[in-house]
C-alpha angles and dihedrals in degrees: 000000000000122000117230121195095196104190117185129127095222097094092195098060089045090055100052096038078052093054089046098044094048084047090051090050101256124131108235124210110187131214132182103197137007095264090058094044091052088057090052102044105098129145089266091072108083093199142013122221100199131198108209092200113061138129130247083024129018118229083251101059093040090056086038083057095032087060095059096068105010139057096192107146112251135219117199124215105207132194110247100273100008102132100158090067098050093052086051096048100051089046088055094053109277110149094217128326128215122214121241121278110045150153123266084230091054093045095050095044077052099057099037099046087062090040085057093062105026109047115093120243101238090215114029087197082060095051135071080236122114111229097226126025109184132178128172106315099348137080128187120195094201090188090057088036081235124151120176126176116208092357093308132120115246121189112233134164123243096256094047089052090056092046093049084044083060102056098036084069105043091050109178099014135113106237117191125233095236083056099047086043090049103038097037110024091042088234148083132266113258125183119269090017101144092178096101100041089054097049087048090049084046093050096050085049094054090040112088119236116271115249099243083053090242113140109260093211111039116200109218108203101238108359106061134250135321134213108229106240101192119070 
């Protein structure tokens, strides 16, 4: 059973996300401002459901302070057109966000799309996963949601792992965007959806430099990324 810190300051939607959530088997921690949710957010919560709007402390500043101790996958909860927020959001760490107002099933394909790739395997010999994946200069150890780069740790979050864990295994070719939304954020690619342009961005910003200076993640106008082959 998956644990669920729902923060947002309007009482009457958490009441009734709390009613869903329970129904669809998940435990529900709620918060009613970002002070509160920081105290709550502890390793034991799976996933955060955050409210960018509340008072005391805005959903922003709370995810700006959450990332730098925890690496807990977020769900933003956007004001219809808000774009801004949900930019900033993504650069600061969110896993995806969903614009007010939305569906429960939304809401639940959402969560447990990013639970799907985020949450650790407790036993890698119990899971399809490999225990290693290594390429070039990096390794990645999917079951401890590690990643290190010549032999150094680097801090992801869960959703950039599994996109680096993507690539790492599809070396040299050109993968579409429609193919990396849909494999590795559990969704379609709608338009305007920045989310996947942004993890990618994150994730060339957490990765080091390569040695020969050569970008590791190309961006091909039109036809998606590419995961440089020659070191």
């Amino acid at each position: 059973m998956a644990k669920v810190l729902l923060v947002d300051d309007d009482t009457e939607l958490t009441s009734l996300l709390t009613d869903i959530l329970e129904m669809e088997g998940f435990e529900v921690i709620e918060a009613n401002n970002g002070e509160d949710g920081l105290l709550k957010a502890d390793s034991s919560v799976d996933i955060i459901l955050l409210d960018v709007m509340m008072p005391k402390m805005n959903g922003t500043e709370m995810l700006r302070k959450l990332r730098g101790s925890f690496t807990t996958p977020v769900l933003m909860l956007t004001a219809k057109g808000e774009e801004i927020d949900r930019v900033i959001g993504l650069e600061l760490g969110a896993d995806d966000y969903l614009p007010k107002p939305f569906s429960d099933r939304e809401l639940l394909a959402r969560m447990r799309a990013i639970l799907r790739r985020t949450q650790t395997t407790s036993n890698d010999t119990c899971s399809s996963a490999p225990a290693c994946l290594i390429y070039q200069d990096i390794k990645i150890y999917p079951g401890r949601q590690e990643a290190f780069c010549r032999d150094r740790s680097i801090e992801m979050t869960g959703t950039e792992l599994a996109l680096l864990s993507y690539f790492i295994q599809h070396p040299g070719k050109i993968i579409a965007k429609t193919e990396l939304s849909i494999e590795v954020l559990g969704k379609r690619l709608a338009q305007f959806d920045r989310a996947l342009d942004m993890h990618v961005s994150n994730l060339r910003k957490k990765l080091p430099e390569r040695a020969d200076g050569k970008p590791r993640i190309k961006t091909l106008r039109g036809k998606g990324y590419l995961l440089v082959e020659e070191l």
